[in-house]
C-alpha positions as CSV (number, residue, x, y, z in Angstrom):
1,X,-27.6,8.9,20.6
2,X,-23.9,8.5,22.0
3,X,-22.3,11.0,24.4
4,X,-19.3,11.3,21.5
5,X,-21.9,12.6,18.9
6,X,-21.1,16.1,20.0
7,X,-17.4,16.0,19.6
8,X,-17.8,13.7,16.2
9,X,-19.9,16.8,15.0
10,X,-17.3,19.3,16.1
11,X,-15.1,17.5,13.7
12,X,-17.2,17.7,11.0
13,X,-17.7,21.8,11.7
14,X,-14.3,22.1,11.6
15,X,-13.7,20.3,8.5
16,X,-16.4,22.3,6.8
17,X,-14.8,25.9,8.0
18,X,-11.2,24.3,7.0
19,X,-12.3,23.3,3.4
20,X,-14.4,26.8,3.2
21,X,-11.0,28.8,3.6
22,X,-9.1,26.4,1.6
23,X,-7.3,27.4,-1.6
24,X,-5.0,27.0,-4.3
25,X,-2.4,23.8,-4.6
26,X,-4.5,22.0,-1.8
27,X,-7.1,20.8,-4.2
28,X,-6.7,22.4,-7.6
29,X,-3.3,20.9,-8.4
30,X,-3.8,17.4,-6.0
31,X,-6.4,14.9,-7.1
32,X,-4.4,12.2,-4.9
33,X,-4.6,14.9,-1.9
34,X,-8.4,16.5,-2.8
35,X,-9.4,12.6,-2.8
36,X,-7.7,11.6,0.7
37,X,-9.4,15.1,2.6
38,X,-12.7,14.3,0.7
39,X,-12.4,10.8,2.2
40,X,-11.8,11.8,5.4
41,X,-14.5,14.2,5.4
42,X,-16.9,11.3,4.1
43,X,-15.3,9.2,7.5
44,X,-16.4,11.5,9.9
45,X,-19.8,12.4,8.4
46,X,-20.7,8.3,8.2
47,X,-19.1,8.2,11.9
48,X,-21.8,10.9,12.7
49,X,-24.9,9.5,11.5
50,X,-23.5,6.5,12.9
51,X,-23.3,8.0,16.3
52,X,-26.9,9.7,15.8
53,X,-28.7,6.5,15.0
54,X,-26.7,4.0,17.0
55,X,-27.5,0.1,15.9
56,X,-31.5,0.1,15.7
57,X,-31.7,1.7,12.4
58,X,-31.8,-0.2,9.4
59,X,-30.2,2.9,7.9
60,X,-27.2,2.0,10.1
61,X,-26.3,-1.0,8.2
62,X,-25.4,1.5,5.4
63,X,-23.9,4.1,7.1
64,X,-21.2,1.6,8.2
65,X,-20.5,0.1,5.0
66,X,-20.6,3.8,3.7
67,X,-18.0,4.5,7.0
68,X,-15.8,1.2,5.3
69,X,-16.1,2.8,1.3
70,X,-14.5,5.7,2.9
71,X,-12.0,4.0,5.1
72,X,-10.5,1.9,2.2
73,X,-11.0,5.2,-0.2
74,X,-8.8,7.1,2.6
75,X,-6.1,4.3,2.8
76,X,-5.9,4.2,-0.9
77,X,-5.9,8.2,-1.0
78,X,-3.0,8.1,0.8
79,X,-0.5,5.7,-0.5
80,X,-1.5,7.9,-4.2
81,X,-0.9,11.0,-2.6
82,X,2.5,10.0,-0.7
83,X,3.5,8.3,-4.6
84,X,2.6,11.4,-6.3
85,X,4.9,13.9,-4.1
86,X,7.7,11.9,-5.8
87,X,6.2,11.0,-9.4
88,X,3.3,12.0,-11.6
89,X,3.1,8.1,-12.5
90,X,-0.5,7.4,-12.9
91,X,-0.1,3.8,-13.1
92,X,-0.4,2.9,-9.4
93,X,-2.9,5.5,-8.8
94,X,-5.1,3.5,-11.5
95,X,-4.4,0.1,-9.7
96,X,-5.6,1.8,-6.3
97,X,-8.8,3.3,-8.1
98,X,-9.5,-0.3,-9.6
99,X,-8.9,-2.2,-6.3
100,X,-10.7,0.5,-4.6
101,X,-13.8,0.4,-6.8
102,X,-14.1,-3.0,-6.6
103,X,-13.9,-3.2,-2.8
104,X,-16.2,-0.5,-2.6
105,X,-19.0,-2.6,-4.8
106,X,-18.0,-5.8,-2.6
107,X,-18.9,-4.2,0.7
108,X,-21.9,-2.3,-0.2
109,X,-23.9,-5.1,-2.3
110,X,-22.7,-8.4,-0.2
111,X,-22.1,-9.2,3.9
112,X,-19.2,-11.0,3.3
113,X,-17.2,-7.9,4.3
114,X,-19.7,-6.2,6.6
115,X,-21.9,-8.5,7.8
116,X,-23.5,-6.0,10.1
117,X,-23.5,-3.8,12.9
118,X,-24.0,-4.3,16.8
119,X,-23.8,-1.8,19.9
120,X,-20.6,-1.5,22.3
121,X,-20.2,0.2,25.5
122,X,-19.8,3.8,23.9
123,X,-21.2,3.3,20.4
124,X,-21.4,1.0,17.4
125,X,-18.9,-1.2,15.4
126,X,-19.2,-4.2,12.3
127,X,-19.6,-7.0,12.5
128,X,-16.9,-8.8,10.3
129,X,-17.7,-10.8,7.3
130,X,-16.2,-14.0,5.7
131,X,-13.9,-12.0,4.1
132,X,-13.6,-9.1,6.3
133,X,-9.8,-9.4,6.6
134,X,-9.2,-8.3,3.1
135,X,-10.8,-4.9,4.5
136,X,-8.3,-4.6,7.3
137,X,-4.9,-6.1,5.1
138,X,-6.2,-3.3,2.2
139,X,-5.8,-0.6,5.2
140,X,-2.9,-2.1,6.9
141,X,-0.9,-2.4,3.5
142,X,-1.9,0.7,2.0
143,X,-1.2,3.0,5.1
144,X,2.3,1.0,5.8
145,X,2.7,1.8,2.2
146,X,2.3,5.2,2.4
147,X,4.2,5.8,4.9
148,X,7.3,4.2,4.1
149,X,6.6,6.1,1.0
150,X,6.8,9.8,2.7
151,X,10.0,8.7,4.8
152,X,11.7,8.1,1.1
153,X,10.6,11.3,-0.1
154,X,11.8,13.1,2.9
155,X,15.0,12.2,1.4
156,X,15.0,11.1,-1.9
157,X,12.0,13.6,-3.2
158,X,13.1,15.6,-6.5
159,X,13.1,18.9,-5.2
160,X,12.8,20.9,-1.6
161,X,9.1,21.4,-1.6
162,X,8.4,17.8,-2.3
163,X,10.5,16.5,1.1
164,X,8.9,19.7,2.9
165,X,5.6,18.6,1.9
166,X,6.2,14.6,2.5
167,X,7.8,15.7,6.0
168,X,4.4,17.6,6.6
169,X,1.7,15.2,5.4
170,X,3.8,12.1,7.3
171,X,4.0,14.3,10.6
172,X,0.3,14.9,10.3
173,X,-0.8,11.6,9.2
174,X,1.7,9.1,11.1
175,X,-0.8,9.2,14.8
176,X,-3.5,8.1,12.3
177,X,-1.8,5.9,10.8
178,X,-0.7,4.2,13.8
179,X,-4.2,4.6,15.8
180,X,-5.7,2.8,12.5
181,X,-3.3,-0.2,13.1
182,X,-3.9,-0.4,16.3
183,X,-7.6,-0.8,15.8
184,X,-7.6,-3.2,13.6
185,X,-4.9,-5.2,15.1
186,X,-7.4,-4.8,18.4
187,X,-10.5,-6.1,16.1
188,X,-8.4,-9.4,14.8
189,X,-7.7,-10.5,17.7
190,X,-11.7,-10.5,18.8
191,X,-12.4,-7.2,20.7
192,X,-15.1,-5.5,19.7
193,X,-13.7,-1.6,19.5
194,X,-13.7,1.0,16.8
195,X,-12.1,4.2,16.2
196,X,-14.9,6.4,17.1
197,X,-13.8,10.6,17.5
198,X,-10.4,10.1,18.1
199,X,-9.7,9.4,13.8
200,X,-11.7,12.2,13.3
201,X,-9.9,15.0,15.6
202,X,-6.6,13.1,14.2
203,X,-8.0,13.8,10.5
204,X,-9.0,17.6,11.2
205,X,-5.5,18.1,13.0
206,X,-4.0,17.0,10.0
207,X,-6.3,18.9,7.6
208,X,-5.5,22.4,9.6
209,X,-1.7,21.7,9.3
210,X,-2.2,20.9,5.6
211,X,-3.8,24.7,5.5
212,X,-1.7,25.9,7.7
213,X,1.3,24.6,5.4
214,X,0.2,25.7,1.8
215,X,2.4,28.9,1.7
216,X,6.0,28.1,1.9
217,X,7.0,30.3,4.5
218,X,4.4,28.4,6.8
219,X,5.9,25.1,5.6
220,X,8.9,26.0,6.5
221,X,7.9,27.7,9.7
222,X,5.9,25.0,10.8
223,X,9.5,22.1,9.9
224,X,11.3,24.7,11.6
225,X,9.6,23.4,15.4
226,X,9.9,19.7,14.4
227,X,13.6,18.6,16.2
228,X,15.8,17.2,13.2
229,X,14.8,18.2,10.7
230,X,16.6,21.1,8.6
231,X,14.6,23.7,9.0
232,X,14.8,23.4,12.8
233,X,18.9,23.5,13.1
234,X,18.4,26.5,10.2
235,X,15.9,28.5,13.3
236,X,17.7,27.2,16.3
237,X,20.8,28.2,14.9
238,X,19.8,32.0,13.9
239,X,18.1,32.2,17.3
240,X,21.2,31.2,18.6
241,X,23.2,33.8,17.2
242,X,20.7,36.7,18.4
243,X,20.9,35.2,22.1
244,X,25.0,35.0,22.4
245,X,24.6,39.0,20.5
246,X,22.1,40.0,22.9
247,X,24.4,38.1,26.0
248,X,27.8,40.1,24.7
249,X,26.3,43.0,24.1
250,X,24.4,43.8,27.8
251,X,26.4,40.8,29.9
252,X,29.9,41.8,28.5
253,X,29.5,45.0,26.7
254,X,30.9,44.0,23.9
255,X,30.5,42.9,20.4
256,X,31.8,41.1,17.7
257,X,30.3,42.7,14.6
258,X,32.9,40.8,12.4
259,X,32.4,37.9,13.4
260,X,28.3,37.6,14.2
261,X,27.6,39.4,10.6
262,X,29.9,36.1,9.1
263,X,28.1,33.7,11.2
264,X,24.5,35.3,10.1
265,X,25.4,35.8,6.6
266,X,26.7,31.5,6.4
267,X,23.1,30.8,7.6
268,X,21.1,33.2,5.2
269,X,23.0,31.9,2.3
270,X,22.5,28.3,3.4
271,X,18.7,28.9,3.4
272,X,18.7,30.4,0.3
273,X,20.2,27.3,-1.4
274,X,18.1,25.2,0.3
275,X,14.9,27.4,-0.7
276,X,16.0,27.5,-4.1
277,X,17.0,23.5,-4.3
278,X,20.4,23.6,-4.1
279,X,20.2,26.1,-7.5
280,X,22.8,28.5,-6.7
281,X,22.5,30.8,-9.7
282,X,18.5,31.0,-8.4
283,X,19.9,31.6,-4.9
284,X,22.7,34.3,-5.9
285,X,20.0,36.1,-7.6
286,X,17.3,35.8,-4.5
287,X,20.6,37.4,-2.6
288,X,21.1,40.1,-4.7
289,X,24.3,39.1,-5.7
290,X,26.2,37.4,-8.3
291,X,27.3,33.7,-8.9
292,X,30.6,34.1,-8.7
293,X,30.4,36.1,-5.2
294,X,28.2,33.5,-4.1
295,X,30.8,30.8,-4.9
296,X,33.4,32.9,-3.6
297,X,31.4,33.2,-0.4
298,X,30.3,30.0,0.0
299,X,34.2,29.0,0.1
300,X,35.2,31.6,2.1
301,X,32.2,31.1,4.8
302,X,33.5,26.9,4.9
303,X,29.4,26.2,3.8
């Protein structure tokens, strides 16, 4: 039994108590994003047994082809779940089942993918197949994919929630991503190494901000600390205001009510356009005032 089983099972624990507390748009209105966490979760439990048994098991075998089943189901997951935060096409979510499904049988009922497992240093890893590398372009392609994918919907996605979200889930998932890369560009060029623990505290990280995330004030709390994004000059700039009031009211004893109640209301009206999509009849009436003071307003205020 390795020395990393215990942190491996923390993981898992923690992924249990996450998916426990779990609720609404997470997995009831996601199959893309319910799919991608599931796999995950599959991941770090084939890692575990994995860890547990170490090579000598002939249940081992298994539990590593199980480990690659949910490795491409992951990458696949994840390219569907970045193209479904911009369209409800099911088209290329029915490509990535097929391919999926059919690299799933190919690894589990031949060894040209997984041809078996041997012992390193600080746990287990494959060892490669004949055709091994179309495991490791699948993963490479797919995550790439789905990354480039979530950069376009930070900017291109239809509406506010959908570029919150993509910003989110491609914060949370780009160290995977990259870590994933970098073990299997480590692996083709011959060194035996695997990404044992550190994918699966990378996965549960990103599984607590997904939680963390599902209300939209979090979301936009949680955009709000990442440096360039909207959200963060939107906070910076309101805490802005309340430092230079605090500073003129004790430092210079003095106040310019006119003024800071002009710069405050700019801000709050640019939030509620950007909350509401850029819908300003929705945003007037989230204000409490009328479209045509909000237009009037908005050109007064230069927003």
């Amino acid at each position: 039994m390795s020395i990393l089983t215990a942190p491996s099972l923390f993981a898992l624990i923690i992924k249990g108590i996450l998916f426990a507390v779990a609720r609404g748009d997470l997995f009831h209105k996601n199959t893309a994003l319910a799919v991608f966490l599931m796999a995950l979760f599959a991941l770090n439990l084939a890692e575990f047994i994995l860890l547990v048994n170490g090579a000598s098991s002939d249940f081992s075998l298994w539990a590593m082809k199980g480990y690659y089943v949910a490795a491409v189901s992951t990458a696949a997951a994840f390219l569907a779940l970045a193209l479904s935060l911009y369209s409800r096409d099911r088209l290329v979510a029915s490509g990535l089942l097929m391919v999926v499904s059919l690299l799933s049988v190919f690894i589990v009922s031949s060894d040209s993918l997984i041809a078996g497992i041997q012992p390193i240093s600080y746990s287990v890893t494959s060892m490669p197949g004949k055709y091994y590398w179309m495991l490791q372009a699948f993963i490479i392609l797919s995550t790439i994919s789905g990354l480039i994918v979530l950069g376009i919907n930070v900017a291109r996605a239809p509406d506010q929630v959908a570029r919150q979200k993509s910003a989110v889930i491609l914060i949370g998932t780009a160290p995977m991503g990259i870590f994933t890369i970098g073990i299997i560009i480590t692996m083709f060029l011959g060194y035996s190494v695997n990404a044992t623990v550190v994918q699966s505290l990378l996965s549960t990280l990103l599984l607590a901000i997904l939680i963390f995330t599902e209300a939209k004030y979090h979301l936009f709390r949680f955009l709000s600390y990442v440096p360039l994004t909207r959200e963060y000059k939107i906070r910076t700039r309101a805490q802005v205001l309340v430092n230079q009031a605090i500073s003129d009211l004790y430092e210079n004893h003095r106040l310019a009510l006119k003024d800071l109640r002009s710069e405050f209301e700019s801000a709050l009206i640019e939030l509620a356009i950007q909350s509401t999509d850029g819908n300003k009849t929705h945003a007037a009436r989230v204000l409490g005032i009328g479209k045509a003071t909000l237009h009037r307003k908005i050109e007064g205020l230069n927003i």
